[in-house]
C-alpha positions in Angstrom: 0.0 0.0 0.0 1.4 3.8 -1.0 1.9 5.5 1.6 1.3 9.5 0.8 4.1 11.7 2.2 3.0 15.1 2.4 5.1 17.5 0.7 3.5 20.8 1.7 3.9 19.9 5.1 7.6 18.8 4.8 9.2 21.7 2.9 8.2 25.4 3.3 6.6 27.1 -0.3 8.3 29.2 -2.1 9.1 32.8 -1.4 5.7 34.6 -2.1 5.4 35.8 -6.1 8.0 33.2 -6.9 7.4 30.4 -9.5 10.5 28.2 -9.3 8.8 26.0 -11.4 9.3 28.2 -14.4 13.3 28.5 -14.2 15.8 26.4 -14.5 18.8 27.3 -13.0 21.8 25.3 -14.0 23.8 24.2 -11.2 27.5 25.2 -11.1 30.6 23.0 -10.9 31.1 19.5 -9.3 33.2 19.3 -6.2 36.7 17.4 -6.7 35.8 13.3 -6.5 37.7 11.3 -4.1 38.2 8.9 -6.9 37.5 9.2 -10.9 37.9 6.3 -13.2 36.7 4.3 -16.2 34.2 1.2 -16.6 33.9 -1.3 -20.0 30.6 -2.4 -20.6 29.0 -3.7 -23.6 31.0 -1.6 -26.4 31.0 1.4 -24.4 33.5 3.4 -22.0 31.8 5.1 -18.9 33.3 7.5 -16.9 32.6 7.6 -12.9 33.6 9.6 -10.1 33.0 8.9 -6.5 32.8 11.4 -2.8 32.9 10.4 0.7 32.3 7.8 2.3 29.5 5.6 4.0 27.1 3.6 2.0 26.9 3.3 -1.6 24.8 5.9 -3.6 24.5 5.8 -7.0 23.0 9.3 -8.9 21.5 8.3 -12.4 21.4 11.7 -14.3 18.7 12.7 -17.1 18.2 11.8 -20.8 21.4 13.9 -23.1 22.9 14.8 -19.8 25.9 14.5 -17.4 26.8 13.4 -13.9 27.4 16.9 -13.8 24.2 17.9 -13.2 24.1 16.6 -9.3 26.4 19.3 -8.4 24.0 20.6 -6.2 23.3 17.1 -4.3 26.6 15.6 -4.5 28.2 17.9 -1.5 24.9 17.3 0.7 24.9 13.3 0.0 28.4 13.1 0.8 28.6 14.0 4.1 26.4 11.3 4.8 27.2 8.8 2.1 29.5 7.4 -0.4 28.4 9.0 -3.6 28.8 7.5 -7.2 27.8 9.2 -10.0 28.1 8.3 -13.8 27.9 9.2 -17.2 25.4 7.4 -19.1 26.6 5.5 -22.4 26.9 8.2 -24.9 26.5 10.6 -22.2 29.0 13.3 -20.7 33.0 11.6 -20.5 31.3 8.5 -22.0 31.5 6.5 -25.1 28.9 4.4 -27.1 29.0 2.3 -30.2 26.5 1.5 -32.2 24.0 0.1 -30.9 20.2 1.4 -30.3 19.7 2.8 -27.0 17.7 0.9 -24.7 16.9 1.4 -20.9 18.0 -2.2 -20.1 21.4 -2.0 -21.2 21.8 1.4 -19.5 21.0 -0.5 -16.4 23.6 -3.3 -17.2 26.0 -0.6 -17.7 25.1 0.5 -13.4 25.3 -3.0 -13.0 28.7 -3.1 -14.8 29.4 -0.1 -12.5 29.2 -1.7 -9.5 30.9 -5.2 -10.2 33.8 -3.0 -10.7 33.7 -1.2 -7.3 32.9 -5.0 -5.8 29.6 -3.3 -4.5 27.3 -6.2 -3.8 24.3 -3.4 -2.9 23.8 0.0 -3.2 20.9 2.5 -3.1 20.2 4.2 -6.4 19.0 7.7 -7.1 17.6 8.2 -10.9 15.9 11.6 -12.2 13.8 10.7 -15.5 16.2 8.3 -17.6 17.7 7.7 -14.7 14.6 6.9 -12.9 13.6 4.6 -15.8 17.3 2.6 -15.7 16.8 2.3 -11.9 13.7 0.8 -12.0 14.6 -1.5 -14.9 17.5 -2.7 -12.4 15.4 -3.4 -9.3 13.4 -5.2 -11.4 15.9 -7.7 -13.4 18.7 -7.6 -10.5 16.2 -6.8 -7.0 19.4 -8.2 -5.0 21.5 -5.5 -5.5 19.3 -2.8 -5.2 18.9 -1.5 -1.6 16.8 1.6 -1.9 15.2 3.1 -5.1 14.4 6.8 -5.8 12.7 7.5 -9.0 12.1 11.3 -9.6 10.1 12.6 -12.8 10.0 9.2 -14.3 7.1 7.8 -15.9 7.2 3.6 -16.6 5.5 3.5 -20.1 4.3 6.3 -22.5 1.3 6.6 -21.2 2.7 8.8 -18.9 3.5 11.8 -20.9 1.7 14.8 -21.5 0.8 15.6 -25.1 2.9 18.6 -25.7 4.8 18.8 -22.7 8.5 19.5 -24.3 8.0 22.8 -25.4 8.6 24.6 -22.2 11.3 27.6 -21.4 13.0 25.2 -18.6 13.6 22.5 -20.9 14.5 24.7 -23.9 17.5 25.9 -21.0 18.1 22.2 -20.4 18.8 21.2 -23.8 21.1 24.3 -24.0 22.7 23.4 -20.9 22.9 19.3 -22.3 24.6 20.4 -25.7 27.1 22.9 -24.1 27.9 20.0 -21.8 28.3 17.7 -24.9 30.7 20.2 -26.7 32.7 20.0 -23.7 33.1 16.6 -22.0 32.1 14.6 -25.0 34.9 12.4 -27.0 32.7 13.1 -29.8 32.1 17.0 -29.1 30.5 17.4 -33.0 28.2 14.3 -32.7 25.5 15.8 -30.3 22.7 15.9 -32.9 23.3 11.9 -33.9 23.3 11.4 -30.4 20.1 12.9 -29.2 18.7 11.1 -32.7 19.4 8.0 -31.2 18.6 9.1 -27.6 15.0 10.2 -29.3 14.2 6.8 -30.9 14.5 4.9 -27.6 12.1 7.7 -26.3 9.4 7.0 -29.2 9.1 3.4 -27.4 10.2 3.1 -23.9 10.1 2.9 -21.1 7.4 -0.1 -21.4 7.5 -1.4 -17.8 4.5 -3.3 -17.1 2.5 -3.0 -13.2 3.4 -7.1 -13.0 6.9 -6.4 -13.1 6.7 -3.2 -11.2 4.9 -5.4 -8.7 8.2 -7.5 -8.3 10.6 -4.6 -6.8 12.0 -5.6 -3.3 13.5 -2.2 -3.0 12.1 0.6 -0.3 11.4 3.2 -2.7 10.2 6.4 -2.9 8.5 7.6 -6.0 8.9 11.7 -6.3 8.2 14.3 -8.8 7.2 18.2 -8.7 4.1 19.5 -9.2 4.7 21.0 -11.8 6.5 18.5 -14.0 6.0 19.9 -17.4 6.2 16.4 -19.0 5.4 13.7 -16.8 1.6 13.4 -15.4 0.7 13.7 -12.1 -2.0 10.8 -12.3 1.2 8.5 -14.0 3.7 9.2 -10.9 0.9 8.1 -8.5 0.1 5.4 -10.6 4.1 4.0 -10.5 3.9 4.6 -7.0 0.7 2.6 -6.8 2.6 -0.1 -8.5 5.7 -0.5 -6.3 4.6 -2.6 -3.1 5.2 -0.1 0.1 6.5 2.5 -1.9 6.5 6.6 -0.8 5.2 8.9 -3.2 6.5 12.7 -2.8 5.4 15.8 -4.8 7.7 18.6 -3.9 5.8 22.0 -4.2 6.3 25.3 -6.5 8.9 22.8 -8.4 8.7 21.0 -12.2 10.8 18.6 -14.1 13.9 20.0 -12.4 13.1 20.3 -8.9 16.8 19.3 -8.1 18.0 22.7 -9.9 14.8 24.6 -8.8 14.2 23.7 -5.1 17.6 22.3 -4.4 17.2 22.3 -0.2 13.7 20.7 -0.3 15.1 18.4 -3.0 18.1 17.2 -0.9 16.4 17.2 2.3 13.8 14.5 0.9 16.7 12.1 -0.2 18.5 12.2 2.8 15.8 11.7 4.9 14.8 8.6 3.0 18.3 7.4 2.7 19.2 7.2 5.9 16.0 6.2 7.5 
């Protein structure tokens, strides 16, 4: 049974007149990693950094993105936690080859991940593709997930508004995502052949079905904002639904990119269900 947390009790609103939800201000550099390094898997090179120490957390960045784009949680989840963040195949300091993009073998590239780092468990933190990947891991490898948050992640395509990509914010994101590309990539002059192929996978997946949502052994806490711009309300309370004693959290006056928007409110909802 879902249990309900409710948001507008746990984090303050906005500042009166604000609309967060409407911005979307970048984050700004990532701290120095304690350790960086590289991970084969399946044709591809990923890149991965780790901070502090404690028990494993993996962050799961967004479709055409970069680990980068946790600066803003990785200093908070590290005093608590060893954080391990990573670049997507294609994504950021990774390579791909090529084949299609599929959500699956993202997650068998986390799984590569942590094989590497001889991590038997770890908790995994995934905002929209990343939500998709961590679910598809808790649901084809449940021993080696201990905790799952899914933020702004819907489970099959039923789940997106009609016309819900033309926003400001995400207009700013895909800025943000192709700068990144030009910069970190190996390929800097690829980034239109890469979100081609990143847009394919999105015309068909995720495709999770309640049954195997219904298998997850992981304590997990399905979140989104209130405003998500692309992902329906009904949907994230829906996947919720799904997930056998799963937490559902809607974090107020934030969108799609509450972690950039509402950063504190964000950050306090993780660590509070990380370390309970």
């Amino acid at each position: 049974m879902t249990a309900l947390i409710a948001a507008a009790l746990a984090f303050a609103p906005a500042a009166q007149g604000a609309e967060p939800w409407k911005t979307t201000p970048t984050p700004g550099p990532m701290p120095a990693p304690a350790e960086q390094g590289r991970v084969e898997s399946a044709g591809a090179s990923l890149y991965y950094a780790t901070y502090g120490a404690g028990k494993p957390v993996v962050l799961l960045h967004g479709g055409a993105g970069s680990s980068e784009h946790w600066a803003n949680q990785v200093p908070a989840l590290a005093a608590r936690f060893r954080v391990i963040v990573l670049d997507s195949r294609g994504h950021g300091r990774s390579t791909r080859d090529e084949r299609p993009y599929t959500y699956h073998q993202m997650a068998e590239d986390v799984l590569a991940l942590l094989d590497a780092l001889g991590l038997r468990q770890a908790s995994l933190v995934g905002w929209s593709d990343g939500g998709a990947i961590g679910l598809d891991l808790a649901i084809q490898h449940p021993e080696r997930v201990e905790k799952l948050v899914t933020f702004g992640a819907n489970y099959d395509l039923s789940g997106l508004r009609k016309g819900g990509g033309p926003h400001a914010t995400f207009a700013t994101y895909f800025d943000r995502c192709a700068a990144d590309y030009r910069r970190l990539s190996p390929t800097p002059k690829a980034y239109k052949a890469f979100v081609a192929a990143l847009t394919k996978m999105w015309s068909s997946q995720p495709n999770f079905k309640p049954a195997q949502l219904a298998t997850i052994k992981a304590r997990t806490l399905v979140a989104d904002g209130e405003h998500d711009e692309i992902i329906r309300q009904d949907h994230v309370r829906a996947l919720a639904g799904h997930i056998p004693g799963a937490r559902l959290l809607l974090i107020p006056d934030t969108s799609h990119f509450a972690l950039w928007q509402r950063p504190d409110a964000f950050n306090a909802a993780l660590l509070e269900f990380l370390a309970d």
